[in-house]
C-alpha positions in Angstrom: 1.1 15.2 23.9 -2.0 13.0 23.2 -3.2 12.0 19.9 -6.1 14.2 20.3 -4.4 17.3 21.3 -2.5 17.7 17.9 -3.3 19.2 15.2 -3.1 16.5 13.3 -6.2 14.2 14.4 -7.7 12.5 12.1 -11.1 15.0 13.0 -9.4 18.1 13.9 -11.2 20.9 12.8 -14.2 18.8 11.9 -16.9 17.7 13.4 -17.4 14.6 15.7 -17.8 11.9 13.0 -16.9 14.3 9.6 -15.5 12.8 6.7 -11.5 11.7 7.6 -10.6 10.8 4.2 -11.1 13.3 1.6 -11.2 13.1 -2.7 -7.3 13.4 -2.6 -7.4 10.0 -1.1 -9.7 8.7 -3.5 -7.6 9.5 -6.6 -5.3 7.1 -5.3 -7.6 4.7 -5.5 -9.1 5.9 -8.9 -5.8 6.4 -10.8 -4.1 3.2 -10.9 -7.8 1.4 -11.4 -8.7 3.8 -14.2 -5.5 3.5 -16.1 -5.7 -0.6 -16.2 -8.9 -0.4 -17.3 -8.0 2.1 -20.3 -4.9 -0.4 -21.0 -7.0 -3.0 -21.3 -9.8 -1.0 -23.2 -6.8 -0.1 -25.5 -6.2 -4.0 -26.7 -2.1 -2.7 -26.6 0.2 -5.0 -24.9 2.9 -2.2 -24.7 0.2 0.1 -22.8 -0.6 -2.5 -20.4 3.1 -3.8 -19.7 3.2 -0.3 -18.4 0.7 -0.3 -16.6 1.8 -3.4 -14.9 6.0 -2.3 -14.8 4.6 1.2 -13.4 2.0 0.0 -10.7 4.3 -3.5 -9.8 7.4 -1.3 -9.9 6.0 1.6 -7.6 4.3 -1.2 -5.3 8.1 -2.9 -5.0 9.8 0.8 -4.1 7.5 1.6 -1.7 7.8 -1.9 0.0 11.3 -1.0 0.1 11.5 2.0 0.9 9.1 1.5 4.2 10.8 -1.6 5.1 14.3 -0.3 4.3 14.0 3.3 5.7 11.0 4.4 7.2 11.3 1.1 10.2 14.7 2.4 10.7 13.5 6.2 11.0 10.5 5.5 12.9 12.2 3.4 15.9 14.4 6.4 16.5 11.7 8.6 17.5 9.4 9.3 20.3 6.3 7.7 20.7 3.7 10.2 20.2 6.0 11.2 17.1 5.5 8.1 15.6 2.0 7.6 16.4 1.6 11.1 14.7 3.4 9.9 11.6 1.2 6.7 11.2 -1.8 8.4 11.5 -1.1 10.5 8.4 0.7 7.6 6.8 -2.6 5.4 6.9 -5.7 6.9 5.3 -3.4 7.1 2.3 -1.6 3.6 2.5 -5.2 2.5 2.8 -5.9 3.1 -0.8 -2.3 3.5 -2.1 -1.3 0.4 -1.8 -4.3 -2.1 -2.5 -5.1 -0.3 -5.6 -1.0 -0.3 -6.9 -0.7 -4.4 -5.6 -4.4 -5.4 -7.3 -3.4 -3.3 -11.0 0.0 -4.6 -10.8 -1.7 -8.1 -10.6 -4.4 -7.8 -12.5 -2.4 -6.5 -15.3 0.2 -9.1 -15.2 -2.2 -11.9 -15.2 -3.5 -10.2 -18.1 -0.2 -10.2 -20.0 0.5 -14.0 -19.3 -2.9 -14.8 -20.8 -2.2 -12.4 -23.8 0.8 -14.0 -24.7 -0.5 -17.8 -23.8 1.6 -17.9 -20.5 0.6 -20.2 -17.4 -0.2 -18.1 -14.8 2.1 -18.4 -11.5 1.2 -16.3 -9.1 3.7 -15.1 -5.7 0.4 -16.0 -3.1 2.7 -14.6 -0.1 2.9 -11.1 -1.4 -1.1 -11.2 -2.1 -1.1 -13.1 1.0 0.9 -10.4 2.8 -0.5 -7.4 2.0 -4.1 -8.7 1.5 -4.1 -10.7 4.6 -2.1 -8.8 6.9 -1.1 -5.4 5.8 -4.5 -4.4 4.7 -6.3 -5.4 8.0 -3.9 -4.1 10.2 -4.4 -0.4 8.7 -7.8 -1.1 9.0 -7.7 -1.6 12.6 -5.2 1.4 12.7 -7.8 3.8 11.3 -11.0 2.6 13.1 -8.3 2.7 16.4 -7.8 6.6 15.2 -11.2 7.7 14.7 -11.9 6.9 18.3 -12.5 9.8 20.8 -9.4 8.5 22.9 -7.3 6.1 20.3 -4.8 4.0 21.6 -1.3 5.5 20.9 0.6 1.9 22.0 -1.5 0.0 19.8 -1.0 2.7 16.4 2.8 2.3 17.3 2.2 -1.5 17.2 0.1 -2.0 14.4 1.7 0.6 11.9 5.7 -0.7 12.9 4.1 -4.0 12.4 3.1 -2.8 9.0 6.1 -1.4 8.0 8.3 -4.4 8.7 6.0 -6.8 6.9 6.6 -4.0 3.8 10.2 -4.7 4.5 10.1 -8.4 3.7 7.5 -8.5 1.4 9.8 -6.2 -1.1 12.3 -9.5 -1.0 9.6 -11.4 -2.1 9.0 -9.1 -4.6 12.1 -8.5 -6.2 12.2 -12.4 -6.2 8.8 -12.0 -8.6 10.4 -9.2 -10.5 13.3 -11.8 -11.3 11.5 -14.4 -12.5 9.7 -11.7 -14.9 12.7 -10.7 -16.3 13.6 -14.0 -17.2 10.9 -15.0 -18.8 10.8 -11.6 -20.6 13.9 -12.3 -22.0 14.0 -16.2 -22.3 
């Protein structure tokens, strides 16, 4: 089975060069943007500390829950399997995740300024996911709009994805600890 004789390429059913991603994939851009700008619209610390437990917390247990789970799932399967289980997985990790890590940050840097806090930021997570997560499902969805995408290099690219996931979570729960601290303390 080929990438492009499934029903699920990315232009199956559509015309050469048709829209891939769809309004449902928006929204998951729009949601977590839209709600951090209401929370800070709002002036209320509490409505913004959710924003940034919800959108930091979410980010973390999907981190997690990729590096944890999916890796482990996903090298137990056939190729083309995986492959066809990246391909959906991208166009919505593509906007998931970029819009969950820059609320989550954005909203936290917010809160330290609020309540007259040094900033200290993680720069490996941004650096993770900004600098090597985001680019490499880039690469993965320009690989699958191609008229014969490479299945090897989806595989590659996407279980390279997921493992950086994995051990960017540890840095995050690392983050999520000092929070708490300095929450309570």
């Amino acid at each position: 089975m080929s990438l492009n004789d499934s029903h699920l390429s990315p232009t199956a059913g559509t015309s050469q060069g048709a829209r891939v991603v769809g309004p449902s994939f928006l929204l998951t851009l729009l949601i977590p943007v839209v709600t951090l700008i209401a929370a800070v619209w709002s002036g209320s610390l509490l409505f913004l500390n959710y924003v940034h437990v919800l959108t930091g917390g979410t980010w973390t247990g999907v981190d997690l829950f990729m590096g944890l789970v999916m890796s482990r799932v996903l090298r137990g399967l056939r190729p083309e399997v995986r492959a066809e289980f990246i391909k959906k997985l991208v166009p919505i990790m593509l906007f998931f995740m970029p819009a969950l890590a820059s609320v989550a940050i954005t909203a936290g840097v917010y809160i330290a300024k609020w309540e007259g806090r040094d900033f200290y930021s993680l720069p490996i997570v941004t650096a993770q996911g900004f600098g090597l997560i985001l680019p490499n499902e880039l690469r993965i969805f320009r690989e699958l709009r191609k008229e014969q995408p490479d299945i090897q290099k989806v595989i590659k690219l996407g279980m390279r994805n997921i493992y950086i996931s994995g051990s960017q979570s540890i840095f995050q729960i690392a983050l999520i600890a000092v929070m708490a601290y300095l929450a309570i303390g």
